[in-house]
C-alpha positions, 0 to 999 in steps of 0.5 A, spaced: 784 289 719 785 284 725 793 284 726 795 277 728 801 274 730 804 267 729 809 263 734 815 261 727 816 255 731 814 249 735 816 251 742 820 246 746 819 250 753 814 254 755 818 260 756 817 261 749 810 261 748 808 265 753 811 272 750 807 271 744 801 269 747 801 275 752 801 279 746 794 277 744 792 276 752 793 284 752 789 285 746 795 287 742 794 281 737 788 279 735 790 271 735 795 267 736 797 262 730 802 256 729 803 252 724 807 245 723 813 243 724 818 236 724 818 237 731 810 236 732 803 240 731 801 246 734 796 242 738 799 241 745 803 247 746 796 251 744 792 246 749 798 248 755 796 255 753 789 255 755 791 250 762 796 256 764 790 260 763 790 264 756 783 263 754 784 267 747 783 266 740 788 261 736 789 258 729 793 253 726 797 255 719 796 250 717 796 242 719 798 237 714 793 233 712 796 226 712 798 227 718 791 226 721 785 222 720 779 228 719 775 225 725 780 226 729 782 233 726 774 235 728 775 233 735 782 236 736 779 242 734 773 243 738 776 241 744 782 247 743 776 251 743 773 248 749 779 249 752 779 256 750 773 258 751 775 262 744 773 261 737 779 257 734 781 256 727 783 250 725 787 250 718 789 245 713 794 244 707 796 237 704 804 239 704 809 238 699 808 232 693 815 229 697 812 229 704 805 227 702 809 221 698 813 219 705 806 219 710 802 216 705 806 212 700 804 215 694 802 223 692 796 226 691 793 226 684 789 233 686 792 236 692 787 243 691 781 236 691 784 232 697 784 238 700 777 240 700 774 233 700 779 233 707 775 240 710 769 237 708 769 231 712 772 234 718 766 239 718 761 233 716 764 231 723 764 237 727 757 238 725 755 232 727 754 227 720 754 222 724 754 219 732 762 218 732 762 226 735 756 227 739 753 234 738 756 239 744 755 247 745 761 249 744 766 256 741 766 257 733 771 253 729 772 256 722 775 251 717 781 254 714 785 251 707 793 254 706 792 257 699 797 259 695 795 259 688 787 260 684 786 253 683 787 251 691 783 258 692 777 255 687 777 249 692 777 253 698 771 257 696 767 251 696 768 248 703 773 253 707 771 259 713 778 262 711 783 261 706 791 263 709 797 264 705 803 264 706 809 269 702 804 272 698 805 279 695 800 283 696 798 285 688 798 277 687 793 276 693 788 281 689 789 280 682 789 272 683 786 269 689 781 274 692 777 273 684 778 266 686 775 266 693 769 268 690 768 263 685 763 259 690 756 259 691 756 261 698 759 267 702 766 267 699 773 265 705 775 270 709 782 272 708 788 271 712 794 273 710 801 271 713 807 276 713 814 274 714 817 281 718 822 284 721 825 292 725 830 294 721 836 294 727 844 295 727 848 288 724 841 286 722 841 284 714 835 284 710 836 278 706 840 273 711 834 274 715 828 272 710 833 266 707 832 264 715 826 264 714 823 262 708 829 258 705 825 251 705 820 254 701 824 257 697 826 251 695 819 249 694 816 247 687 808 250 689 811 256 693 816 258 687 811 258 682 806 261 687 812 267 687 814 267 679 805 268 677 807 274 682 813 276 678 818 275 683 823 271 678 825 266 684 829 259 683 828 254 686 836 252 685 838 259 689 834 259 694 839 265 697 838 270 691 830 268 693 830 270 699 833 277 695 826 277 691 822 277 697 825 283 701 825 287 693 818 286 692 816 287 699 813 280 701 819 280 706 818 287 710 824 290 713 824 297 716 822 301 721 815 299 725 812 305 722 813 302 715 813 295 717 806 296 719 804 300 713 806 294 708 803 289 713 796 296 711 797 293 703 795 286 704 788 289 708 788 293 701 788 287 696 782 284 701 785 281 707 780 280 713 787 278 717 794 279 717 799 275 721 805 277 722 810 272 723 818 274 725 821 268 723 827 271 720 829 274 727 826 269 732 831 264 728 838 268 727 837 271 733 833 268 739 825 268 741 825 274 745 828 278 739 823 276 735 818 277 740 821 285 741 819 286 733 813 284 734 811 289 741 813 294 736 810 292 730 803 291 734 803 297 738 803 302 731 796 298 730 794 300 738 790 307 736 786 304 731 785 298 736 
């Protein structure tokens, strides 16, 4: 199992990048992951990265489809790789239906086929489809799709490098997506798990920090019926007692680093080839450098299998 650490938020200094990228430089953490945010995607922070000379591996998780036209996500993608000098992977999902209908003016009929109908162009690109993208050596890019539930799995399997979920149990990724991953016709996407965590300190409260962390997606139509087909019995109108939920059942992990780090173990046990640690929950009702701490101590119970 490769343990990877992703960035909660779009940084607004680069005093808060660093610390994560230096855990990834030293080889704590196999890739640094961003994801989107109101506040912008995770491209120019990643591209100041590689400028101040951290050549490592990244991914995006995930960037919003409508946000970017697929040649242009092809050639961002490889000049993050080209910047690097690393392999990148580079991550899509279509959003929420409220945020898919402000960007575009409507919603997508099929989000799981606009989603693969999207990867599929941006690969057509980056394998030189057409003279838009002239053909270059360059790093590997693996195209992700963020993947919650069997049928945007299904989607995945047929163009993806990787499917990334988010908030998912471990016993639903095994019993749900990994079977539907492997319903294309080639090599099923590897799977990337990303993992809501945080160390059990004096003052913390295990709920108030998963709610800091996922509240909006517990608010959200795809993430709460993704977790009742999971049976946690979550509402998107008590986004509190959700956050309850994820803590009870184990998706938000809570304790010591040692036991952290044996949860984070089911997921490579329900068939993740990677798992992201994501310390959202401190870095938000703390600071960056809290959630940084949590993250040191959860990676190094991984350093003697390293």
């Amino acid at each position: 199992m490769r343990v990877s650490l992703l960035l909660p938020h779009t940084p607004l200094d680069a005093d808060e990048i660093r610390p994560f990228a230096d855990l990834v430089r030293l080889r704590d953490a196999h890739r640094l992951w961003m994801g989107t945010s109101p506040q912008g995607g995770p491209l120019p922070a990643l591209a100041y990265l590689a400028g101040a000379g951290y050549r490592i591996p990244v991914g995006t998780s995930v960037q919003l489809t409508p946000l970017r036209h697929p040649f242009q996500a092809a050639a961002d993608a490889r000049a993050l790789a080209l910047l690097t000098g690393r392999p990148v992977v580079a991550g899509f999902g279509a959003g929420t239906p409220e945020v898919i209908a402000r960007l575009l003016g409507h919603r997508y009929d099929r989000p799981a086929s606009a989603v693969r109908d999207y990867i599929a162009e941006v690969r057509r690109h980056l394998e030189g489809g057409d003279d838009l993208l002239p053909k270059i050596d360059h790093p590997r890019v693996e195209l992700a799709a963020g993947v919650l539930r069997p049928g945007m799995a299904r989607a995945a399997a047929e163009v993806a490098d990787a499917a990334v979920t988010w908030l998912a149990p471990p016993d639903y990724l095994r019993d749900a997506v990994v079977p539907a991953l492997g319903g294309g016709a080639g090599r099923p996407p590897r799977l990337v798990a990303v993992v809501h965590a945080a160390v059990r300190r004096p003052g913390r409260d295990a709920r108030a920090l998963a709610f800091a962390a996922a509240q909006g997606h517990l608010s959200a139509g795809q993430y709460v019926d993704m977790l009742n087909r999971a049976g946690l019995r979550v509402s998107a109108a008590d986004p509190w007692e959700g956050a309850g939920r994820l803590v009870d059942g184990g998706v938000f992990l809570y304790g010591s680093a040692s036991e952290v780090a044996e949860g984070l173990k089911c997921y490579a046990a329900a068939g993740a080839d990677e798992v992201v640690v994501n310390p959202a929950g401190v870095a938000v009702t703390e600071n960056v450098r809290a959630g940084t701490e949590d993250a040191t101590e959860i990676l190094a119970e991984f350093r003697d299998e390293r």
